[in-house]
Rosetta silent file (secondary structure, phi, psi, omega in degrees, C-alpha in Angstrom):
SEQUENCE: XXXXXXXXXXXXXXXXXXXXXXXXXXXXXXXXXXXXXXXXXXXXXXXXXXXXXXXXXXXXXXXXXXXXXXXXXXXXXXXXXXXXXXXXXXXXXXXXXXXXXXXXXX
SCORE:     score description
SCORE:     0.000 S_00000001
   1 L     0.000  129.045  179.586  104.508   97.745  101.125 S_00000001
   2 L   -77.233  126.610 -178.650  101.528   98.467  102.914 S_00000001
   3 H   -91.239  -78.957 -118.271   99.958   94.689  104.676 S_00000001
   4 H   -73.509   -8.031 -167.711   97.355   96.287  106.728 S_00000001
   5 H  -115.689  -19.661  167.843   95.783   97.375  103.681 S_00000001
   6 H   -82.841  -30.096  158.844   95.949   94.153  101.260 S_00000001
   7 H   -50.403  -65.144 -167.062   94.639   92.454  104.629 S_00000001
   8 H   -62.134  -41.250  174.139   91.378   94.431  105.351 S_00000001
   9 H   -59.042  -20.022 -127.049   91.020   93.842  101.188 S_00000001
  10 H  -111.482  -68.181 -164.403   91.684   90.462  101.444 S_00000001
  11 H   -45.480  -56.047  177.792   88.800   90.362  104.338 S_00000001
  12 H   -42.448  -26.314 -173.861   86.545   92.706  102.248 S_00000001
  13 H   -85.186  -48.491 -169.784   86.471   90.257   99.445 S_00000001
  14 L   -84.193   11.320  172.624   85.816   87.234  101.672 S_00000001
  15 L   -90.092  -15.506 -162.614   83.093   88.961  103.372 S_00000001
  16 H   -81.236  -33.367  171.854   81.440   89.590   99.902 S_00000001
  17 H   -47.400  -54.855  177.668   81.927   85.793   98.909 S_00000001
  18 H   -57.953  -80.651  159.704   80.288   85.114  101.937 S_00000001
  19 H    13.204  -78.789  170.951   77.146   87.044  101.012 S_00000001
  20 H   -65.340  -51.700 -160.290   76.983   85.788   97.113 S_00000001
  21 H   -74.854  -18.571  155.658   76.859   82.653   98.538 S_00000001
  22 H   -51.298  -42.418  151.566   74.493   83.534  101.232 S_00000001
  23 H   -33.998  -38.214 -178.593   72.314   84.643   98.474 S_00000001
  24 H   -55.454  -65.931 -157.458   72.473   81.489   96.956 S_00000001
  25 H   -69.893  -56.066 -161.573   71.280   79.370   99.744 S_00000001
  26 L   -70.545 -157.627  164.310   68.402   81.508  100.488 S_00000001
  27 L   -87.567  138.249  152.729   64.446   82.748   99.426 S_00000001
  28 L   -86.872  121.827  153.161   64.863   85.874   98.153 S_00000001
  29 L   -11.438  -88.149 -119.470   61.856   88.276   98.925 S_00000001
  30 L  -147.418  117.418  159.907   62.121   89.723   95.776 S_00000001
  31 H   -43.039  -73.488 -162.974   64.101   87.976   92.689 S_00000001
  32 H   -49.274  -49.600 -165.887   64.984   91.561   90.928 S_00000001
  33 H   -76.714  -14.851  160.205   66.297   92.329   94.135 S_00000001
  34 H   -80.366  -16.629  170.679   68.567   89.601   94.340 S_00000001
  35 H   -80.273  -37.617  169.836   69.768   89.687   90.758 S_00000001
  36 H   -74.039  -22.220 -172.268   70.751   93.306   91.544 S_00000001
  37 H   -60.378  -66.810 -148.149   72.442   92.567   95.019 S_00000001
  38 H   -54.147  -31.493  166.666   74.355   89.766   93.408 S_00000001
  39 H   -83.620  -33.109  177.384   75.898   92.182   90.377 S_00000001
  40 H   -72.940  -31.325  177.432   76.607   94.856   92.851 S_00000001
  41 H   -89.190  -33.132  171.890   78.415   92.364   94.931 S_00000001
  42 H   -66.376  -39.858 -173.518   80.411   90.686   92.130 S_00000001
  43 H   -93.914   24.892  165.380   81.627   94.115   90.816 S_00000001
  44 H   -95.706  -65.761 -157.002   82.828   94.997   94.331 S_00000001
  45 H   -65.067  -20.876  176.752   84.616   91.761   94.229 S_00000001
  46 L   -74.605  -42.744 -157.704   86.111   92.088   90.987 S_00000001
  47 L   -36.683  -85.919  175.486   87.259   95.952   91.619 S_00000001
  48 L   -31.313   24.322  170.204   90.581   94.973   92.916 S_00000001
  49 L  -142.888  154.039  168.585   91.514   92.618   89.930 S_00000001
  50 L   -70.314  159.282 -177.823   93.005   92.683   86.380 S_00000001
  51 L  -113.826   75.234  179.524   90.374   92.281   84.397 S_00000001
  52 L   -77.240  152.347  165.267   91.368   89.270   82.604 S_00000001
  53 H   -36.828  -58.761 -169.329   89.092   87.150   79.840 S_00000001
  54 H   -49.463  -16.224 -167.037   88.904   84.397   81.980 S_00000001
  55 H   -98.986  -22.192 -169.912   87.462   86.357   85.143 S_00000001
  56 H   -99.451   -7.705  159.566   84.873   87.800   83.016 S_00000001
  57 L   -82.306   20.046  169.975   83.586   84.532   81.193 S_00000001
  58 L  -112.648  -16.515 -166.497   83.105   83.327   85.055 S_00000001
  59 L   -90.627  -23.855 -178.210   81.735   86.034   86.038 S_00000001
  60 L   -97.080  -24.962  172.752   79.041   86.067   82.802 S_00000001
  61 H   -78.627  -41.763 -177.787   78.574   82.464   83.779 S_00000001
  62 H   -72.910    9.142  166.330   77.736   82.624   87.428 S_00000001
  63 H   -89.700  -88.834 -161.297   75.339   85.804   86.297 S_00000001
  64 H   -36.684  -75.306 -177.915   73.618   83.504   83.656 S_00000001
  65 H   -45.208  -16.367  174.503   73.284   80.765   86.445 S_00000001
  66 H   -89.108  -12.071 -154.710   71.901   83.070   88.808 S_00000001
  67 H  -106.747  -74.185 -166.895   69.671   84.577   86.570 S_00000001
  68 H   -80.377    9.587  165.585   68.175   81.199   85.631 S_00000001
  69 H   -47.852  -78.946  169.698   68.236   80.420   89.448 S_00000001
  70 H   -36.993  -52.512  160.490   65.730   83.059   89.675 S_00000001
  71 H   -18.251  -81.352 -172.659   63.893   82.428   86.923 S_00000001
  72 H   -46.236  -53.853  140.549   63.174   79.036   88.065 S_00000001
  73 H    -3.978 -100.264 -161.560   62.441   80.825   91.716 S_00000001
  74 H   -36.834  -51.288 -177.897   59.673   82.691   89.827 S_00000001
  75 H   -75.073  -69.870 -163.314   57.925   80.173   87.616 S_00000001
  76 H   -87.306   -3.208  150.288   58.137   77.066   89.925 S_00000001
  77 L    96.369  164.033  170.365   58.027   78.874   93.250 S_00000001
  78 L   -63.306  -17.926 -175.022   61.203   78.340   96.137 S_00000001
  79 L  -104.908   19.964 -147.725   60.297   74.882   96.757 S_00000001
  80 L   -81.307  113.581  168.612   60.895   73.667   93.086 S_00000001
  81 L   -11.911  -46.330 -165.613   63.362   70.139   93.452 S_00000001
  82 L   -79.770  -18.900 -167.926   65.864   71.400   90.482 S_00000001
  83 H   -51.233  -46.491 -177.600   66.679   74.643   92.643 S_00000001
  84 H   -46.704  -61.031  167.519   69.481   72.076   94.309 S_00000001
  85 H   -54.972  -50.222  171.173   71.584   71.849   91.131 S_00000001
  86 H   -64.278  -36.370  150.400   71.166   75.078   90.306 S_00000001
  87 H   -56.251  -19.492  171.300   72.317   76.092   93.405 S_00000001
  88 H   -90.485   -9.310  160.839   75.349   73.902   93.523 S_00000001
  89 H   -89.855  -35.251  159.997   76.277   75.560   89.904 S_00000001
  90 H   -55.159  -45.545  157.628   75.903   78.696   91.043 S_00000001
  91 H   -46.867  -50.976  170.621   78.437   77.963   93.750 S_00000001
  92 H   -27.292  -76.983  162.362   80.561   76.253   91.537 S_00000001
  93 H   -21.581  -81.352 -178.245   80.558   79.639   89.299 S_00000001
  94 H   -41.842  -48.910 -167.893   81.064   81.495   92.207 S_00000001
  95 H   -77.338  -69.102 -178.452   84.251   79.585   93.633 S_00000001
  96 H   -30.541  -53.891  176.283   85.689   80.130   90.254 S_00000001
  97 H   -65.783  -35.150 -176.595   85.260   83.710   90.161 S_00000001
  98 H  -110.807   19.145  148.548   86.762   84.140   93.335 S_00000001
  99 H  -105.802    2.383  149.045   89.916   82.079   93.177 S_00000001
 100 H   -95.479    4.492  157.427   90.841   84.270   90.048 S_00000001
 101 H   -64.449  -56.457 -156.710   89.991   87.407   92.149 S_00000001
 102 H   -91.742    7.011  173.746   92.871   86.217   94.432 S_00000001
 103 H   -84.595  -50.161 -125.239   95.154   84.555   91.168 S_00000001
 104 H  -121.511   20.797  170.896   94.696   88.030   89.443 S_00000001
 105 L   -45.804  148.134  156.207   94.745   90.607   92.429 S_00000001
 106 L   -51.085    0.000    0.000   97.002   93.774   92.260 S_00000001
């Protein structure tokens, strides 16, 4: 069994985690562009998993929270009070999705 190569995946995944969540906490420039990073980084992070129900209703939730993240972003501007809950749901989401990436790994 090759290690050197489920390590550097192992890393690759937590760098991506790292990212999404970096995503979270910040302003985005540009909403659209953050709704696309954030699906481009979740199906990286997914590749490398069965593709169980369970990973893909967290994965359609933390998209829907993230979504209306933005949303809220848009209408009410970066400084809007409720952004704190949604951000802590989004995490939430997020942590989910990635401890069944590493339950449901090859």
């Amino acid at each position: 069994m090759n290690m050197i190569a489920k390590i550097g995946s192992v890393d690759a995944r937590e760098s991506i985690f790292s990212r999404l969540d970096a995503l979270i906490a910040r302003r985005p420039p540009s909403t659209d562009a953050a709704r696309i990073e954030a699906r481009q980084l979740v199906s990286m992070a997914i590749a490398d998993s069965c593709q169980a129900d369970s990973l893909w209703g967290a994965v359609d939730a933390f998209h829907a929270h993230f979504d209306f993240m933005m949303q809220t972003i848009e209408i009410n501007g970066a400084d809007d009070p409720g952004l704190r809950i949604l951000r802590t749901k989004c995490r939430f989401y997020l942590e989910e999705v990635e401890a069944l990436c590493l339950s449901l790994s090859y």
